[in-house]
C-alpha positions as CSV (number, residue, x, y, z in Angstrom):
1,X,0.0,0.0,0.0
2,X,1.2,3.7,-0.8
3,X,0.2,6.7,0.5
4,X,2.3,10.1,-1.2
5,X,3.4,13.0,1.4
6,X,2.1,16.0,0.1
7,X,4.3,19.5,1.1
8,X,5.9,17.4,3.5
9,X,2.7,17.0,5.9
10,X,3.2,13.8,7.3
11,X,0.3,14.3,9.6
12,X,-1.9,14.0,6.8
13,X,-0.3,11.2,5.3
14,X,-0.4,8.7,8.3
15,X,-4.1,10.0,8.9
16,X,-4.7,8.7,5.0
17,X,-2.8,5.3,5.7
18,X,-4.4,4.9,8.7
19,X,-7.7,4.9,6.9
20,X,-6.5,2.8,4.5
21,X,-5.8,0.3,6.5
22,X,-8.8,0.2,8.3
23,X,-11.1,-0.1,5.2
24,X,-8.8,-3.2,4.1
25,X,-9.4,-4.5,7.8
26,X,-5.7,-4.8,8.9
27,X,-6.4,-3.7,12.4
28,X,-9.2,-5.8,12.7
29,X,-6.8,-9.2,11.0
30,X,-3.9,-8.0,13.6
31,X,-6.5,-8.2,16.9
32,X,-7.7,-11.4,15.7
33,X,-4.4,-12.9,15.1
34,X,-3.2,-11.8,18.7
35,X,-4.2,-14.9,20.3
36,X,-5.3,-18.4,18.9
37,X,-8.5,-19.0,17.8
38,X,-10.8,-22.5,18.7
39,X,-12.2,-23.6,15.5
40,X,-15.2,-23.3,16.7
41,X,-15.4,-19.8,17.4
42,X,-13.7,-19.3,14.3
43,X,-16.7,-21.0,12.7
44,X,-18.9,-19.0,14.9
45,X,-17.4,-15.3,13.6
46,X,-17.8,-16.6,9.9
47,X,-20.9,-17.2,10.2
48,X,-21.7,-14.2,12.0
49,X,-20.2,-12.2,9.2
50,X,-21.8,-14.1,6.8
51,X,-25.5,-13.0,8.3
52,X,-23.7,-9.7,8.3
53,X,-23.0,-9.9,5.0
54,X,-26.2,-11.1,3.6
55,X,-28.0,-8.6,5.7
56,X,-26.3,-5.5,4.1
57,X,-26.8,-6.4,0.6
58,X,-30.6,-7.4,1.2
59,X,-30.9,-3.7,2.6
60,X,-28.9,-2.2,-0.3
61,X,-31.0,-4.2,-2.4
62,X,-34.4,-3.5,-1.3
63,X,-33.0,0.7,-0.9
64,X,-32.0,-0.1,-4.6
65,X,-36.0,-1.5,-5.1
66,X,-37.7,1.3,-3.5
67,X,-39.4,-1.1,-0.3
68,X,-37.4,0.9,2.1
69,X,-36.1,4.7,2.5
70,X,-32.4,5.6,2.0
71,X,-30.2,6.7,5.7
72,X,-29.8,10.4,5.0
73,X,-26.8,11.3,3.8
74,X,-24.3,13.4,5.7
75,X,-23.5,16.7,4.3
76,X,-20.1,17.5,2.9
77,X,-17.7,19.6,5.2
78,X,-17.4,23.4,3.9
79,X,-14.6,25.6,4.2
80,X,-13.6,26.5,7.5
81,X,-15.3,28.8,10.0
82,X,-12.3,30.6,11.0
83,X,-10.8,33.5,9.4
84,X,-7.2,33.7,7.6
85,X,-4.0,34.0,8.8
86,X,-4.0,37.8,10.0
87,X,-6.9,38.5,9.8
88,X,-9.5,39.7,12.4
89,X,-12.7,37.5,12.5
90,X,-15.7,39.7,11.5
91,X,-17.7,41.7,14.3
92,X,-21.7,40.6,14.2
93,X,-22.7,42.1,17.4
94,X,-21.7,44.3,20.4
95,X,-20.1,47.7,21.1
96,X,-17.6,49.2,19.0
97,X,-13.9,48.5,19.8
98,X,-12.0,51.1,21.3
């Protein structure tokens, strides 16, 4: 896996690998591979993420049908809030400065 540092922020690129790797499960592989693991509960956990499986792509599917309503989506992050560098944040109330 490769992740490119951008303007030398590393910050931003181990927050982007660290994503990454979540999505591909790697975390989730290294906890269960921390300890041994009975057969049977290894059984157990496929199954359960079998059901888990099956579960989400009868929901996308019947989302996909129209028998149930889409989650509402989040809205997308503006810029930010805060003014720029030097800058004074605007007034919006209050008494003058002196």
């Amino acid at each position: 896996m490769q992740v490119l540092v951008r303007d030398n922020n590393i910050d931003q690129a181990l927050r982007v690998l660290k994503k990454r790797l979540q999505r591909e499960g790697v975390f989730r592989e290294m906890k269960r591979r921390r300890s041994f693991e009975k057969p049977s509960e290894k059984r157990i956990r496929e199954k359960a993420e079998a059901v888990r499986r099956a579960r989400k792509l009868a929901r996308k599917q019947a989302i996909r049908e129209g028998l149930i309503a889409a989650p509402p989506r989040k809205p997308k992050l503006s810029a930010p809030k805060f003014p720029a560098p030097g800058r004074s944040p605007p007034r919006t109330s209050g008494s003058p400065e002196r």
